[in-house]
C-alpha positions as CSV (number, residue, x, y, z in Angstrom):
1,X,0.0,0.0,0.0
2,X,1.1,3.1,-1.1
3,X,1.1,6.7,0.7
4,X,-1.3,8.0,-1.6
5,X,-3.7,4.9,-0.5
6,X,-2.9,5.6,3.0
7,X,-4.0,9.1,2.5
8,X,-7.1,7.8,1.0
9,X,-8.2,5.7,3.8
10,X,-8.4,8.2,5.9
11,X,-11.6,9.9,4.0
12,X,-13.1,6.4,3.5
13,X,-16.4,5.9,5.4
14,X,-16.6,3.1,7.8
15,X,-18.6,0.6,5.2
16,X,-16.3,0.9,3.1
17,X,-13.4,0.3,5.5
18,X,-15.2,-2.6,6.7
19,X,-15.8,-4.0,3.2
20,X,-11.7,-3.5,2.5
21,X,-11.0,-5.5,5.7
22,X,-13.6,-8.1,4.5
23,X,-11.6,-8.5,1.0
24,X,-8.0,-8.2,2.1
25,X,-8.8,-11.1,4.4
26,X,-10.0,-13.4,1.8
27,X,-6.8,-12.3,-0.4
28,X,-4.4,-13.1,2.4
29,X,-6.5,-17.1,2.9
30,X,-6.1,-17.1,-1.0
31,X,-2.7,-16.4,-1.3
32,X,-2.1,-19.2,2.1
33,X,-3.7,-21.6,-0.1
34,X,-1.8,-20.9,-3.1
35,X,1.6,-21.1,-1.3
36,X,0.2,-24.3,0.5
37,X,-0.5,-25.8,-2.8
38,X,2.7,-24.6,-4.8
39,X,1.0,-22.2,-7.3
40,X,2.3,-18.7,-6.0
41,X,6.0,-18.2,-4.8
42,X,5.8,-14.8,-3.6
43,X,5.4,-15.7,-0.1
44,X,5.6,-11.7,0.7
45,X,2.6,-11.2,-0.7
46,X,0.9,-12.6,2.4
47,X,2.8,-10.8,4.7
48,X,1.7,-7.6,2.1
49,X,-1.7,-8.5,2.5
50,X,-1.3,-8.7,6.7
51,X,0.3,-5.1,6.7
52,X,-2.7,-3.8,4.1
53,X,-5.1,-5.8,7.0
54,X,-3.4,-4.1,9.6
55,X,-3.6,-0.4,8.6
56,X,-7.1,-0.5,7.0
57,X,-8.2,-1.4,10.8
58,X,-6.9,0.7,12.3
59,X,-8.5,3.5,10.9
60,X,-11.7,1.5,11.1
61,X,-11.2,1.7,14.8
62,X,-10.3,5.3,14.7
63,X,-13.1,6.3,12.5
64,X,-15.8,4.3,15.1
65,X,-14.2,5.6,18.0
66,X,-14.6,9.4,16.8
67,X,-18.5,8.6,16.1
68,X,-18.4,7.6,19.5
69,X,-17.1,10.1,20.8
70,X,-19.6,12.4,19.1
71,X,-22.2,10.3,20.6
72,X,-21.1,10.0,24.1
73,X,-20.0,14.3,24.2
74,X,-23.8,14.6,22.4
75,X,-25.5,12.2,25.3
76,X,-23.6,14.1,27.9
77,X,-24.9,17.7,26.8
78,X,-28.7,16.0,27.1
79,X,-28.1,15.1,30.4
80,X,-26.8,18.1,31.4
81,X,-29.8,19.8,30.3
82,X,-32.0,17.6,31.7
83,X,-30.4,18.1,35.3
84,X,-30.7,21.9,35.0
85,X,-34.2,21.5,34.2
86,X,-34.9,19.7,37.0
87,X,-33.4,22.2,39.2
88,X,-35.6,24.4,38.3
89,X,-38.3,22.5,38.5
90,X,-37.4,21.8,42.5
91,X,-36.9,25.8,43.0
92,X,-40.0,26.5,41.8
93,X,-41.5,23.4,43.5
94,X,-39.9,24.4,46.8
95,X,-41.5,28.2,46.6
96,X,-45.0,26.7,46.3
């Protein structure tokens, strides 16, 4: 993989991360089967493929962790809201 695919991963969306992972995993078990069996002698080419595996994840895991993130600051805003709400409910609750 190339820089300029690195660089590409990184605007990928997580579907199609997920569908990259899916494929370079089934090209790294083809390419084992094809050195098992004697058809391909590049044996890098599996350790290519691993590498390839490797980075794609990781930005899968980066990219869902930022959506969580999102999520979890978004959920935390809500409750925040919802507590000072309540306050005010319990002021005006305790003048009556």
């Amino acid at each position: 993989m190339k820089r300029n695919d690195i660089n590409e991963l990184r605007t990928k969306t997580v579907d199609e991360l997920s569908r990259m992972a899916l494929d370079l995993r089934n090209d790294a078990q083809k390419a084992r089967t094809e050195v098992l069996s004697g058809k391909l002698k590049n044996t890098n080419m599996i350790k290519n493929k691993k590498k390839d595996l490797a980075r794609v994840l990781t930005f899968l895991h980066m990219k869902k962790n930022e959506a969580g993130k999102v999520v979890e600051q978004k959920v935390e805003e809500k409750v925040k809201e919802v507590e000072k709400v309540e306050k005010k409910v319990k002021a005006k609750e305790a003048k009556v």
